[in-house]
C-alpha positions as CSV (number, residue, x, y, z in Angstrom):
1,X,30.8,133.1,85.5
2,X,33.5,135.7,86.0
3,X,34.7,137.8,83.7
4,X,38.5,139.1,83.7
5,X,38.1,142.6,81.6
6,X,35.0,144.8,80.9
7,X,36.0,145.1,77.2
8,X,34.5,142.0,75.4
9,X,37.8,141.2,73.4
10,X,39.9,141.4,75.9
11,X,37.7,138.7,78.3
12,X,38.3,135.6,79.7
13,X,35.6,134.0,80.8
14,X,35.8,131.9,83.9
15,X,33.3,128.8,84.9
16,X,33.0,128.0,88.5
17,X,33.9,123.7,88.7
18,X,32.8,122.0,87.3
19,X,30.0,122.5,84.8
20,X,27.1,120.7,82.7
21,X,26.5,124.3,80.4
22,X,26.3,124.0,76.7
23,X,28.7,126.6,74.7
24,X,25.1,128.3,73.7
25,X,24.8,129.1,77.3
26,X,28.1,130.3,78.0
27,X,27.4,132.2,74.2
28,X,24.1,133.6,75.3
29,X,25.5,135.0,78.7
30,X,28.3,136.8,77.3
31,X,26.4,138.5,74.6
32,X,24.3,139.5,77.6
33,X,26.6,140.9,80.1
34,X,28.7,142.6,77.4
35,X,25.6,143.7,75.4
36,X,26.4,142.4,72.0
37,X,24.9,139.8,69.1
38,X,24.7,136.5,70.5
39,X,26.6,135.9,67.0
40,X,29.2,138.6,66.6
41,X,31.7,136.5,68.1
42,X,33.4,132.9,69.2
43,X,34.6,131.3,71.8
44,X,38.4,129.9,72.4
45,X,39.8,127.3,75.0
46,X,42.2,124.6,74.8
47,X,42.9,125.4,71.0
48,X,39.5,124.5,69.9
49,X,37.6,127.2,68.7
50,X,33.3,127.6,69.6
51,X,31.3,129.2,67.3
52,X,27.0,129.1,66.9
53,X,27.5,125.7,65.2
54,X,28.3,124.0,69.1
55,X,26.1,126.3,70.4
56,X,24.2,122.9,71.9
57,X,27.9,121.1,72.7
58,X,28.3,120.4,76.7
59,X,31.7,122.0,77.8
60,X,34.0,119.2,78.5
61,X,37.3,119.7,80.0
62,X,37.6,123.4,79.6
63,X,37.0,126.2,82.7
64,X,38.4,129.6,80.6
65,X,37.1,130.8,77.6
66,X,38.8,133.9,75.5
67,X,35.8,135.6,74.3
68,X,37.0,136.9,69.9
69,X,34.7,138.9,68.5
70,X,34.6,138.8,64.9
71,X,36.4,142.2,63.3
72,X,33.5,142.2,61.2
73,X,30.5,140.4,61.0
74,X,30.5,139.3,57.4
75,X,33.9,137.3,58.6
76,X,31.5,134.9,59.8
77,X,31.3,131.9,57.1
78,X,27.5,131.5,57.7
79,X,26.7,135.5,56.2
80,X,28.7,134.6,53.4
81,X,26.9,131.8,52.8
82,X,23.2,133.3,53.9
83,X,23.8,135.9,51.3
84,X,24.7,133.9,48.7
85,X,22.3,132.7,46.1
86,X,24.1,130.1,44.4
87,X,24.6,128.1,47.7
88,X,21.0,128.7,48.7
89,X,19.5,128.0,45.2
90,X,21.8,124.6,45.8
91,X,21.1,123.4,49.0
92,X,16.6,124.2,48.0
93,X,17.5,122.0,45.4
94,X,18.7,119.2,46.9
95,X,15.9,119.5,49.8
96,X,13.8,119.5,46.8
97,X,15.0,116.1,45.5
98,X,13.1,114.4,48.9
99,X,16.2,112.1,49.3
100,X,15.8,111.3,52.9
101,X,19.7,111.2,53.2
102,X,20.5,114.6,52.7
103,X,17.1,116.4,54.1
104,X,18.0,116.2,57.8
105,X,21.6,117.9,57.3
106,X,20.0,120.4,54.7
107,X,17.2,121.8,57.2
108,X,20.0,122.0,59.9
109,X,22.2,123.7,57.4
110,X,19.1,125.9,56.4
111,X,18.0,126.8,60.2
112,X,21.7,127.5,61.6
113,X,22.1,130.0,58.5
114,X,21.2,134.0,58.9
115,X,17.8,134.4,57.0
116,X,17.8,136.1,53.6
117,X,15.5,137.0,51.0
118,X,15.7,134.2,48.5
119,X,15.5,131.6,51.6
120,X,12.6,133.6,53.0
121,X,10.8,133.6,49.9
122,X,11.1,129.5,49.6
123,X,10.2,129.1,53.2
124,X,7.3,130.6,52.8
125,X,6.8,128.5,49.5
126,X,7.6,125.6,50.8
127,X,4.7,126.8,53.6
128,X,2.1,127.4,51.1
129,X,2.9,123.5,49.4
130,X,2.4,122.4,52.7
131,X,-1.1,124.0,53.9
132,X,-2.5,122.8,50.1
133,X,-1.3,118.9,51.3
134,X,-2.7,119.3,54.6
């Protein structure tokens, strides 16, 4: 990888050929190089914007990526989200209904999300259920 400017928002990252890299890799050495949160910014190329959620997406069709790093962190949908209790409460409730249809996309939605208090404290209820049944 090459990288065009030593100042993260001013980057273009580079790919050599052709590549079979996820985003998450590309993600993972940028944050390195320019020594900042894996998830304090996105990717952009072609139009089509790379955040954490295509962090396991192979790079089709694109060699240059602008590296944007979020003005703030709390820009970031998913910390809205992780901080707030309503959507948590909601989405432990429907994992809690067992409905096999929505339980795969919950626990995705549940392990892509920052961690906070309220989904801590379930996790580690959810834990305890778990080691009784076991």
């Amino acid at each position: 990888m090459v990288f065009s400017s030593n100042k993260v928002d001013e980057a273009i990252v580079k790919l050599p050929g052709r590549t079979d890299m996820k985003i998450g890799q590309v993600r993972k050495k940028i944050a390195d190089t320019f020594e900042i949160p894996f998830n304090s910014f996105r990717l952009i190329a072609n139009g089509k914007v790379y955040d954490m959620n295509n962090n396991d997406t192979f790079i089709q069709g694109a060699n240059h990526f602008q590296v944007k790093e979020y003005e703030d962190i709390e820009e970031h949908p998913k910390a809205y989200l992780s901080e707030s209790q309503e959507y948590i409460g909601k989405l432990l409730l429907l994992l809690s209904k067992d409905n096999a249809l929505y339980t795969e996309s919950i626990w995705h939605v549940l392990n892509i999300l920052p961690c906070n208090q309220q989904l801590k404290e379930s996790i580690k209820q959810i834990q305890v259920i778990l080691t009784k049944q076991n």
